[in-house]
C-alpha positions in Angstrom: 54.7 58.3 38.4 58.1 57.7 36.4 58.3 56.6 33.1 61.1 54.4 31.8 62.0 54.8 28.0 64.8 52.9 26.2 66.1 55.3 23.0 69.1 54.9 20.9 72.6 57.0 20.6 70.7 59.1 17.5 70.1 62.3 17.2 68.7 64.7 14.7 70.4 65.4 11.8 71.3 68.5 12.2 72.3 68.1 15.8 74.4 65.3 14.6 76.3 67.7 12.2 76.8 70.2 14.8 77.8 67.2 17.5 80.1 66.2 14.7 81.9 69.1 13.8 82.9 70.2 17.3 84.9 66.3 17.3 86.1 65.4 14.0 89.2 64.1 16.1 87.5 61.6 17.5 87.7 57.8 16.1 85.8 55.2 17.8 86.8 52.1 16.9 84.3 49.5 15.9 85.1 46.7 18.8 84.8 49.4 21.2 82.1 47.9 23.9 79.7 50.6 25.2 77.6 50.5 28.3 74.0 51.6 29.0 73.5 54.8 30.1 70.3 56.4 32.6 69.7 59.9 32.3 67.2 60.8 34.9 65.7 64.7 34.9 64.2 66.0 37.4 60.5 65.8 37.1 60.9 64.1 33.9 61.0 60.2 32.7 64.3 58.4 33.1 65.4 57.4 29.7 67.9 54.7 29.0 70.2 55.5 25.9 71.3 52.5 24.2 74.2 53.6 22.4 74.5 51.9 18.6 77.1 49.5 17.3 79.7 52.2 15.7 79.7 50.7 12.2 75.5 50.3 12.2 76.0 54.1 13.1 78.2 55.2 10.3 76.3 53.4 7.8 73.1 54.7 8.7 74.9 58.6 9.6 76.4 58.5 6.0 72.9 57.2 4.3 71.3 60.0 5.5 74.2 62.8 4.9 74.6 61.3 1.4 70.7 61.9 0.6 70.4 64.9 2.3 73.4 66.2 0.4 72.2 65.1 -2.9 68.5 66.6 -2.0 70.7 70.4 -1.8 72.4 69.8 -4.8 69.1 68.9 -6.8 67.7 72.4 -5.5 70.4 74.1 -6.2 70.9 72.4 -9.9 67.3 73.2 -10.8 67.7 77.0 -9.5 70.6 77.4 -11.7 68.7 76.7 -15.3 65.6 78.5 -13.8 67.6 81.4 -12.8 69.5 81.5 -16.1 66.2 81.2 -18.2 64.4 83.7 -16.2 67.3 86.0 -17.0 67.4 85.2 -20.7 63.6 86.1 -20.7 64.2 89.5 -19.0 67.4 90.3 -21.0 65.1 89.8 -24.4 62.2 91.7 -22.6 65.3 94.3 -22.6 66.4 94.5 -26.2 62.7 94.0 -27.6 60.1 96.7 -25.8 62.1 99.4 -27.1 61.2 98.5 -30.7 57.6 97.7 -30.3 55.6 99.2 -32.7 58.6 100.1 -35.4 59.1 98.9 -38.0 62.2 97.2 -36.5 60.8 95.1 -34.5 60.3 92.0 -36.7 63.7 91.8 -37.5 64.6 91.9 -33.9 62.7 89.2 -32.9 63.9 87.0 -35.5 67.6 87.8 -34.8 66.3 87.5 -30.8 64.5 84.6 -31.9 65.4 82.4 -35.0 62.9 81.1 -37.1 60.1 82.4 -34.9 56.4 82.9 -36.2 56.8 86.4 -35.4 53.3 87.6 -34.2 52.7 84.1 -32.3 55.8 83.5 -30.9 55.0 83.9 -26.9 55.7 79.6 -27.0 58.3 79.4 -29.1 59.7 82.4 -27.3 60.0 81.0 -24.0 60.7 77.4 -25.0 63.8 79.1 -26.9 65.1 81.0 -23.5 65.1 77.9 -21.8 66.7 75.8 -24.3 69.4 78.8 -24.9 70.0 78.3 -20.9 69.9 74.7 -20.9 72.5 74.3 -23.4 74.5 76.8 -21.7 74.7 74.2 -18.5 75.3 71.5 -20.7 71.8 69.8 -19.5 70.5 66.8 -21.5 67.1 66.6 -20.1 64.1 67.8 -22.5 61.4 69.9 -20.9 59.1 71.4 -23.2 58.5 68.8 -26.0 59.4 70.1 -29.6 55.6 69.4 -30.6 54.6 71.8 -27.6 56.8 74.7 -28.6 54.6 76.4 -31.7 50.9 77.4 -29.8 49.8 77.6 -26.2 46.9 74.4 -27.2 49.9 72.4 -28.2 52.1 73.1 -25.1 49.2 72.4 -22.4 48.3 68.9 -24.1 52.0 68.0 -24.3 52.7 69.3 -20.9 49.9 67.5 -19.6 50.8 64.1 -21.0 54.6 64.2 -20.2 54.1 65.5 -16.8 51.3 63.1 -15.2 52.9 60.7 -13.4 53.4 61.1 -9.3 57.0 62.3 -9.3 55.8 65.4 -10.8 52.6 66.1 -8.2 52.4 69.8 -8.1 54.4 70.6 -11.0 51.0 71.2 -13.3 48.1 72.9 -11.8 45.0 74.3 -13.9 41.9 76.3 -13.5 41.2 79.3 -11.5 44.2 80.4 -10.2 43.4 82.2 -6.9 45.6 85.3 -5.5 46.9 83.6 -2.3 46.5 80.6 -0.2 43.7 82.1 1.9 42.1 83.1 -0.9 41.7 79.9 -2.1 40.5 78.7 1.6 37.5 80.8 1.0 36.5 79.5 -2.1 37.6 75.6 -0.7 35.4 76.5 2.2 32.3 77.7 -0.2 32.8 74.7 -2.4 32.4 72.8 0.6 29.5 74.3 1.5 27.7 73.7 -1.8 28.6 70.4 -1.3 27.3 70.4 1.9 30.3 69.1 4.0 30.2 69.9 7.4 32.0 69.4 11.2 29.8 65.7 10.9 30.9 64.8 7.2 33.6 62.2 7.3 37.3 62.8 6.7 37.2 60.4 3.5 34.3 62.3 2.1 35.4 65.7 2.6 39.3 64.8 1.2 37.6 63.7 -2.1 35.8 66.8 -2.4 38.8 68.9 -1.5 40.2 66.9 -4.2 37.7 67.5 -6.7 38.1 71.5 -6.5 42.0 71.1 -6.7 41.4 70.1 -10.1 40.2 73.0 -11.3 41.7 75.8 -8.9 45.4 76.3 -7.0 46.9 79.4 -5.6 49.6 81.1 -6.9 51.7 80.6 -4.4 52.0 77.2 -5.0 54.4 78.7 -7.9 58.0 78.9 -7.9 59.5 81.9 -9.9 60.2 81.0 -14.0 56.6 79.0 -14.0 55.4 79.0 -17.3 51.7 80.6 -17.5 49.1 80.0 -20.5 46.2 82.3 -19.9 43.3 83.8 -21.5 44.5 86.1 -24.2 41.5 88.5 -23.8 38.8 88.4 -20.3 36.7 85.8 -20.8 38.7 84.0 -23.7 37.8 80.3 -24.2 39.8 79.4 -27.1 42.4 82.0 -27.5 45.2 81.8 -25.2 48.6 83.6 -24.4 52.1 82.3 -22.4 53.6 84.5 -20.0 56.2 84.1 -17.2 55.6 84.1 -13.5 58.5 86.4 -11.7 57.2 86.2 -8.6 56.6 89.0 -5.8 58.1 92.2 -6.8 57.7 95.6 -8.6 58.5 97.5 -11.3 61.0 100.1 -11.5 61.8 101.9 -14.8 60.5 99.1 -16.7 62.7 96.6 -14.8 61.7 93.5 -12.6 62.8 94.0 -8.9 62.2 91.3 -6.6 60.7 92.1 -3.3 58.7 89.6 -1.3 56.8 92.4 -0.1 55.6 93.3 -3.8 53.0 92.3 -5.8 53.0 89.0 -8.5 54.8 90.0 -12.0 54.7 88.2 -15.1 56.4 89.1 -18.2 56.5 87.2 -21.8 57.2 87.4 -25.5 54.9 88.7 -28.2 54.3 92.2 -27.3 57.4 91.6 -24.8 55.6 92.8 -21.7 56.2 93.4 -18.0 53.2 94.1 -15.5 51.2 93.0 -12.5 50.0 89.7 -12.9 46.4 90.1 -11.5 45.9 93.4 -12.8 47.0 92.2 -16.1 45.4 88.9 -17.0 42.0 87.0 -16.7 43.3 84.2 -14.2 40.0 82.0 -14.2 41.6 79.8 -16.3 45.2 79.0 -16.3 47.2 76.4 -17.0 50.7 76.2 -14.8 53.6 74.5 -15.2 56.3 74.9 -13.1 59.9 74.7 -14.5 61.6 74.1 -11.4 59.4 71.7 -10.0 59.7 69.9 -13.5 63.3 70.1 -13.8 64.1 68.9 -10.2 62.7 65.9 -10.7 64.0 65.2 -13.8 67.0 65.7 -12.4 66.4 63.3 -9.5 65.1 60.5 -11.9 69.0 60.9 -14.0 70.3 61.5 -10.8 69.0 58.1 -9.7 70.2 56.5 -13.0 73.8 57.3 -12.4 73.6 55.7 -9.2 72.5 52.9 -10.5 75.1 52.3 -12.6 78.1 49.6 -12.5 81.1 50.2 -11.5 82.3 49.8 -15.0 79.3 52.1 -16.2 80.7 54.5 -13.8 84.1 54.2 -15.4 82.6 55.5 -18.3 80.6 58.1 -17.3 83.6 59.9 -15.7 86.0 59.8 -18.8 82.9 60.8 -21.3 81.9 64.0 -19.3 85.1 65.0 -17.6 88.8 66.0 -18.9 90.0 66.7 -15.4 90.3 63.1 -13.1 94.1 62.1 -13.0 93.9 59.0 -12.0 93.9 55.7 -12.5 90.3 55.0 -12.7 90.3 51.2 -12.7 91.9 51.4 -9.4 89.2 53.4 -7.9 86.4 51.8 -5.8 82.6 52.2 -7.0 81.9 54.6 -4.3 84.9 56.9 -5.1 83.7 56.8 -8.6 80.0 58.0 -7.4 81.6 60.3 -5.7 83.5 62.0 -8.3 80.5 61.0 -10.9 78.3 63.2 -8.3 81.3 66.3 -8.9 80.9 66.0 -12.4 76.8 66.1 -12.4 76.3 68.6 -10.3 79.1 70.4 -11.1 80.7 70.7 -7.8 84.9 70.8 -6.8 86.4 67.5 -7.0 88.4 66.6 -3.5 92.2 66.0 -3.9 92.0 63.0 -1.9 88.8 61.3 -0.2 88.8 61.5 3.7 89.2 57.8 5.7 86.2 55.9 6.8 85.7 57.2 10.5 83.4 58.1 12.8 83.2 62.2 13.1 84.8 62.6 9.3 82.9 63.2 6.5 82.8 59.5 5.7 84.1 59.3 2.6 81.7 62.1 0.9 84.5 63.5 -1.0 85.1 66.2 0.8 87.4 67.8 3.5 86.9 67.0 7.0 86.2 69.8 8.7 84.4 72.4 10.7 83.9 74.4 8.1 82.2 71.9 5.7 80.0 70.6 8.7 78.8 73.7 9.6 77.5 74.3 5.6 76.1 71.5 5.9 74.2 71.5 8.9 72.7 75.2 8.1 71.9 74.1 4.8 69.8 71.4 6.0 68.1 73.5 8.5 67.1 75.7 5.6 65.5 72.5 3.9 63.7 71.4 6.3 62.0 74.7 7.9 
């Protein structure tokens, strides 16, 4: 039996790019009239394509491009302050181990670290690396609140509190933090067990259970390299507590960090500047986790968001109070020029020379050139994303 489906002219997003990029000399004009179309495959159902009105096609082509663009630049954004912070953190780690146990040491860390309760300064440490690379990108977002930056009991309550709402799901995790994923399967499945879910329990029962242990366990690799770590200071600790850095996989070669996703999880920290294996290292039945990129991406998206939001006017002045380098007549510019450039500016891209025409195949007025090259970025980078 034959099966009859009516589609529409759209195609994956990728695809789309790739399509695109091979015809950027193209330009269908919006009155052109397209007919229906049959492809029929052999042993397959005949499908009608019912191609789209052009302009409906652009609009909905360039919505998508525009967020999956901004999605890239909001990864990329956040792994530039975490990369810089992490760096900061191992370039201390650096200049500090040496002196441990001299009688140089304090007045290292306070020229390292100005100000610093020398002794207890694992928080105030790390909080000062990441402000140090936040104020070298010129950010204006505040991640660790000032009250959270003196002790580890201070930083978890006013992590928690800034961090609950949904737009930061998975940014905060606490409890047991398991080794891996299927490590925290087996204990999931035990839990379960206890609880005594089985094949017959039903699916709203057992997802409140599952939910009930994610409160108080997560798997480290749910982490993103630069994740801030507060764990027992001694085995078994209940009430005194030490911040560390999560690196990530990796291994340690002459006392320096060496990523390798084939290595094993490696932390490093101030007070006693450190670098070891994490699991080998640390009690990790009690953790608290926050993760800095996770956090920072979406504050990020939320001013992000803000900007687009604003008036044209608004826009007007965003561009002439955080850029020295538009030459030209800004009152003459159309709001989504100005969003365009404003996006330049924020995430601190090139600004295009000239803005390509609306048209079917271009890059639709992105701000940026038209051509095979561009689309091709584009296209692999969003493959990346959504692997």
């Amino acid at each position: 039996m034959k099966y009859k489906f009516i589609i529409p002219y759209i195609m994956s997003m990728s695809n789309l790019l790739l399509v695109s990029a091979s015809s950027t000399s193209q330009n269908i004009p919006p009155e052109t009239s397209l007919s229906c179309q049959e492809i029929k495959l052999e042993n397959s159902p005949t499908f009608t394509m019912v191609p789209i009105v052009p302009n409906s096609f652009e609009r909905a082509y360039k919505a998508e491009l525009e967020y999956q663009i901004n999605q890239m630049y909001l990864d990329d954004k956040a792994d530039v302050l975490v990369s810089k912070y992490v760096d900061n953190m191992l370039d201390a780690l650096k200049r500090l181990n040496p002196l441990l146990g001299t009688r140089k040491y304090y007045a290292a860390v306070r020229r390292e670290l100005p100000n610093a309760p020398v002794g207890l300064h694992c928080v105030y440490g790390q909080y000062t690396q990441l402000s140090r690379a936040q104020k070298e990108l010129g950010d204006t977002v505040t991640i660790i609140p000032s009250a959270g930056r003196q002790a580890c009991l201070n930083f978890k309550y006013e992590m928690r509190r800034k961090y609950k709402s949904p737009e930061y799901a998975g940014a905060i995790a606490e409890g047991k933090m398991h080794p891996s994923d299927s490590a925290y399967n087996v204990a999931l499945d035990k839990y379960m067990t206890r609880h005594h879910v089985n094949s017959n329990t039903p699916d709203s029962i057992r997802t409140k259970i599952a939910a009930k242990f994610a409160k108080s366990n997560f798997s480290v690799e749910q982490l993103t390299p630069g994740a801030m770590l507060v764990v027992p200071r001694y085995r078994g600790s209940k009430t005194k507590f030490h911040m560390i850095m999560f690196l990530g996989r990796g291994r340690i070669e002459n006392g320096k960090f060496i990523a390798d996703k084939n290595g094993k999880y490696i932390y490093t920290g101030h007070n006693r500047e450190t670098i070891g294996y994490l699991f080998d290292q640390w009690d990790t039945s009690n953790v608290f986790a926050a993760d800095t990129k996770k956090i920072v991406r979406a504050q990020y998206a939320r001013e992000w968001s803000q900007i687009e939001a604003l008036s044209r006017e608004e826009l007007i002045e965003f561009v002439q109070n955080n850029s020295t380098m538009i030459n030209i007549d800004l009152s003459l510019t159309s709001r989504e020029e100005l969003l365009h450039i404003a996006r330049t500016i924020y995430f601190n891209t090139p600004i295009p020379k000239k803005a390509p025409e609306h048209r079917i195949g271009d890059v639709l007025s992105l701000g940026y050139p038209a051509n095979n090259q561009y689309y091709n970025w584009v296209a692999k980078r969003m493959m990346q994303h959504t692997a």
